[in-house]
C-alpha positions in Angstrom: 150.8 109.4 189.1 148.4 106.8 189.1 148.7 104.4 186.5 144.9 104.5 185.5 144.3 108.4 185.6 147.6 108.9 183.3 145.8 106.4 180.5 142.5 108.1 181.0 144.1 111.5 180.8 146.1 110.4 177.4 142.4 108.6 176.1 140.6 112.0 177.0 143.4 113.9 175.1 143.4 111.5 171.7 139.4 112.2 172.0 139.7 115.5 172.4 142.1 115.8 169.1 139.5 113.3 167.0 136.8 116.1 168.0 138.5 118.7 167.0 139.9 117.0 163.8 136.4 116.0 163.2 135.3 119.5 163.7 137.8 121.2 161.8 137.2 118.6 158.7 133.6 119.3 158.7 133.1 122.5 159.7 135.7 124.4 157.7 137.1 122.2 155.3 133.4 120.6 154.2 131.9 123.7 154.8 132.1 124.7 151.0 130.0 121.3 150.1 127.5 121.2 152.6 126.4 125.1 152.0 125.9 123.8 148.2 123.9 120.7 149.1 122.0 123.2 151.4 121.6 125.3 148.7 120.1 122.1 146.4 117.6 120.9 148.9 116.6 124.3 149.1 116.1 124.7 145.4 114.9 120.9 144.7 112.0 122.0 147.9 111.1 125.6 146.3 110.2 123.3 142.8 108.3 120.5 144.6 105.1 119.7 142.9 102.5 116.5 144.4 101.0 114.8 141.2 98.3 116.7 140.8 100.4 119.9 139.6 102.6 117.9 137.9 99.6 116.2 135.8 98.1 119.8 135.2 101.3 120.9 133.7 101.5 118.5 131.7 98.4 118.9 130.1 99.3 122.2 129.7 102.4 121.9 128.0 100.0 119.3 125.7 97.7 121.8 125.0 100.3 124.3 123.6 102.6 121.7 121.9 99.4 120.8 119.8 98.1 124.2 119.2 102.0 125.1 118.2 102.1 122.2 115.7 98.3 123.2 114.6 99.9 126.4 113.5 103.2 124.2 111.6 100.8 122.1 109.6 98.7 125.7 108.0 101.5 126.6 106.6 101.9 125.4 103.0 105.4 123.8 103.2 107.4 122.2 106.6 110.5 120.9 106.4 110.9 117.9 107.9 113.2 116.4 110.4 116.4 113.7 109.6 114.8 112.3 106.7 115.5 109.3 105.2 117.0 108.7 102.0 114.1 106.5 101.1 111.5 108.3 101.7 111.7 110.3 98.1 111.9 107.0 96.5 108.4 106.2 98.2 107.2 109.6 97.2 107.6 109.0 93.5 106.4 105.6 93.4 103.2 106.8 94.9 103.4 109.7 92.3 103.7 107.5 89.6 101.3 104.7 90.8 98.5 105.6 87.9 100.6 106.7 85.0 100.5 105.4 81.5 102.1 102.2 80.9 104.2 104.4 78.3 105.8 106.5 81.1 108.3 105.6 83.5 110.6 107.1 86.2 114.3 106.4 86.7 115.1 107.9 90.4 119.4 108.2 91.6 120.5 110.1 94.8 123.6 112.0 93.8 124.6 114.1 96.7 123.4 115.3 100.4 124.4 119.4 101.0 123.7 122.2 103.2 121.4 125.3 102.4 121.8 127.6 104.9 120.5 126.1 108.5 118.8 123.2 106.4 120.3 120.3 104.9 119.0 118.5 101.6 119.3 115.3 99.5 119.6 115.7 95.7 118.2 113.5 93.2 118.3 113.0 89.1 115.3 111.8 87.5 115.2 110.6 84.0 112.7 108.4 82.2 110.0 108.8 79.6 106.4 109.9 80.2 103.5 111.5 77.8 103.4 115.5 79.0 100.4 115.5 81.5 101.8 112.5 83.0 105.3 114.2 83.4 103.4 116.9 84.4 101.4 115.5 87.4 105.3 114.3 88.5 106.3 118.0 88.6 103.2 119.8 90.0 103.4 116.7 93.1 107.0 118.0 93.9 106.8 121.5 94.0 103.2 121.6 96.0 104.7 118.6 98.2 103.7 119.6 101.9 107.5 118.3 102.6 109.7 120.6 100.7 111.1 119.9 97.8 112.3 121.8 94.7 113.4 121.2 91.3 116.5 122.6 90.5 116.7 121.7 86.6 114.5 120.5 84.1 115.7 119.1 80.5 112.6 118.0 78.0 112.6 117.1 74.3 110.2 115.1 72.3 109.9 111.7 71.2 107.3 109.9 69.5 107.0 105.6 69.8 105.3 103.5 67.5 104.0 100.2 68.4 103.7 96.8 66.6 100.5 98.0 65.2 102.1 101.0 63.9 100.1 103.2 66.9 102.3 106.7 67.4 102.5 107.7 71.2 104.0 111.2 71.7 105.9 111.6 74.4 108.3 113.4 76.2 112.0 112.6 77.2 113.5 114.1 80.7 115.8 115.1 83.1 114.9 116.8 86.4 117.3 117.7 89.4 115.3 117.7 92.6 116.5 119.3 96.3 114.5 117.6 99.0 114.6 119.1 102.4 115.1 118.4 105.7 116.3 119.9 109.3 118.0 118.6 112.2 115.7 120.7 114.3 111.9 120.5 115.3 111.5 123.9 115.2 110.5 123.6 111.5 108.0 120.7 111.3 104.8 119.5 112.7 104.1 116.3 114.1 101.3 115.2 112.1 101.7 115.5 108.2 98.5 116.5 105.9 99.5 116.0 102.5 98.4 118.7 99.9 96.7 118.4 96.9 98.8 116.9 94.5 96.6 116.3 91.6 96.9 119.2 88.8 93.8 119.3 86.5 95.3 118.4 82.5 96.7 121.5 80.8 97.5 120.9 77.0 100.3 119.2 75.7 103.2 121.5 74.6 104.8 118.7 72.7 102.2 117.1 70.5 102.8 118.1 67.6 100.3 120.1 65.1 101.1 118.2 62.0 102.0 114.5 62.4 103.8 112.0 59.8 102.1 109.1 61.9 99.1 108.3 60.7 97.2 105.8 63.1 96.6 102.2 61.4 92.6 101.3 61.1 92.5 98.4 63.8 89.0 99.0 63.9 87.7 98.4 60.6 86.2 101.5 60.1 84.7 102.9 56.6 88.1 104.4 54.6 85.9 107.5 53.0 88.9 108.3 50.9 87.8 105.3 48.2 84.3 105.3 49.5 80.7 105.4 47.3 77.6 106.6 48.7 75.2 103.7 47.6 71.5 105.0 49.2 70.0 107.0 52.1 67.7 105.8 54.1 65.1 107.7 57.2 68.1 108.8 59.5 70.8 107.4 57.8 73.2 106.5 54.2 74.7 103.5 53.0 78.3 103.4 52.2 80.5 101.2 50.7 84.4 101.5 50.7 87.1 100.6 47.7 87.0 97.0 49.0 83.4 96.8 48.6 82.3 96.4 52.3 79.0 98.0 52.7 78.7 100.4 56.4 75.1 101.9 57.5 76.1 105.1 59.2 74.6 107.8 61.1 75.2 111.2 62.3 77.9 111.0 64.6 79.3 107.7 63.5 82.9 107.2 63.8 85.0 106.7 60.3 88.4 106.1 60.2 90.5 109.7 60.8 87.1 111.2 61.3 82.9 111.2 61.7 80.3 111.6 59.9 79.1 114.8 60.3 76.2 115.5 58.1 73.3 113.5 56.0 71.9 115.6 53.5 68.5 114.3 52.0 67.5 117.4 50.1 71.1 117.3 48.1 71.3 113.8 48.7 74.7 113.9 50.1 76.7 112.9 52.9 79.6 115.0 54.6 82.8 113.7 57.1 85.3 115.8 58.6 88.7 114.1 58.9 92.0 114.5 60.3 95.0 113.1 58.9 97.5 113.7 61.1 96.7 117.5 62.1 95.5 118.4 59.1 92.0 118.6 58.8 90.2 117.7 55.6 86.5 118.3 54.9 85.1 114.9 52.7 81.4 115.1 50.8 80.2 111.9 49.1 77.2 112.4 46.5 74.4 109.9 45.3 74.6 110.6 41.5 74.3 108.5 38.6 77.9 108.3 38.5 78.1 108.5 42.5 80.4 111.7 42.5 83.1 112.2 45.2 83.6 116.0 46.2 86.4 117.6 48.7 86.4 120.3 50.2 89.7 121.9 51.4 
């Protein structure tokens, strides 16, 4: 045979098995992978949007995540989501901002745990406040729009006097508090409108109704305890006290532990109302030859 038709017969056969190789690779072995890219393009072409659609979804989607999170932020509490630590700290200070220079707030994390699908951070407060400032700190955590609750309370009284002998009564404390948060958005809306945390006063549990501290007189106001009524005049009375300092009062005027209460011209006497320490004394002074001094219990 002729030398050139054998080489082109044995190139024709080594093509033909490359074509069928070929073949069989991509046809049947391939086969599996190509009818799943198929299947892809198919898919990614049956969820083609141009930018217009896209755009209008989105603003869809907008429209609903806003009126979802409208709905979040009626309710009275959310709980928040992957709070910081800190944040309580800052919640407090704020809290605390326009109290007494008599009360103060100690703050100490103790623990993080989990409630249920929600985890929280627990801290101990401690410190020493008079009651309605303590209680403006309690009424802010429980009607926090971030949930929080206190989980023990501890109170007992405790009264400080000053340099100038001034009692303050006050209130020691301990409070546990659980502040929330969640790992998930379901429970919290984007924007946060704070509620109404300032209580109107309520009365003060712990002063008490009679008090062994008596306020000093840093005023200088009439003493009516050692006091003479010396004259009365259109309107008002002249009054000296057991140092002999002389005091033109009126009704209304401010004495020390009390007021004046009363001038009486036709019995030419004068009457104060005082209280000494929650007791509550009623005090007449007389113009009389002898310039009298009545009480009245």
């Amino acid at each position: 045979m002729d030398p050139k038709i054998k080489n082109t017969l044995i190139i024709l056969t080594i093509l033909i098995f490359i074509v069928l190789g070929s073949g069989l690779y991509t046809f049947v072995l391939q086969k599996g992978d190509i009818d799943e890219r198929k299947n892809k393009i198919k898919e990614l072409n049956l969820n083609a949007y141009n930018t217009a659609d896209l755009i209008d979804q989105l603003n869809a989607l907008k429209a609903r995540s806003a009126e979802l999170d409208s709905i979040l932020n009626l309710r009275k509490f959310n709980i928040p989501v992957s709070l910081s630590q800190s944040s309580f700290y800052d919640f407090v200070n704020k809290v605390s901002f326009g109290f007494s220079p008599h009360s103060f707030v100690n703050i100490e994390y103790t623990d993080t745990k989990q409630a249920g699908d929600f985890m929280f951070y627990k801290y101990d407060l401690s410190g020493v406040a008079f009651f309605n400032d303590l209680y403006k700190l309690i009424y802010a955590i429980e009607q926090s729009k971030e949930l929080k609750k206190i989980l023990m309370v501890a109170f007992n009284d405790f009264v400080k006097v000053d340099d100038e002998k001034n009692p303050y009564y006050l209130v020691n404390y301990k409070i546990s508090v659980a502040v929330y948060y969640s790992f998930n958005a379901d429970f919290a809306s984007k924007v946060i409108k704070e509620n109404s945390l300032v209580p109107n006063p309520i009365y003060d549990i712990f002063y008490p109704l009679i008090r062994n501290e008596i306020p000093p007189n840093t005023d200088n106001l009439l003493d009516v305890q050692n006091a003479t009524l010396l004259a009365l005049i259109p309107d008002g009375a002249f009054i000296a006290d057991g140092q002999g300092t002389t005091y033109l009062l009126w009704e209304g005027d401010q004495v020390y532990l009390g007021y004046l209460t009363e001038i009486d011209f036709d019995n030419s006497t004068v009457r104060f109302i005082l209280n000494k320490g929650g007791i509550i004394d009623k005090v007449e002074l007389t113009l009389a030859k002898e310039n009298n001094k009545r009480k009245i219990q």
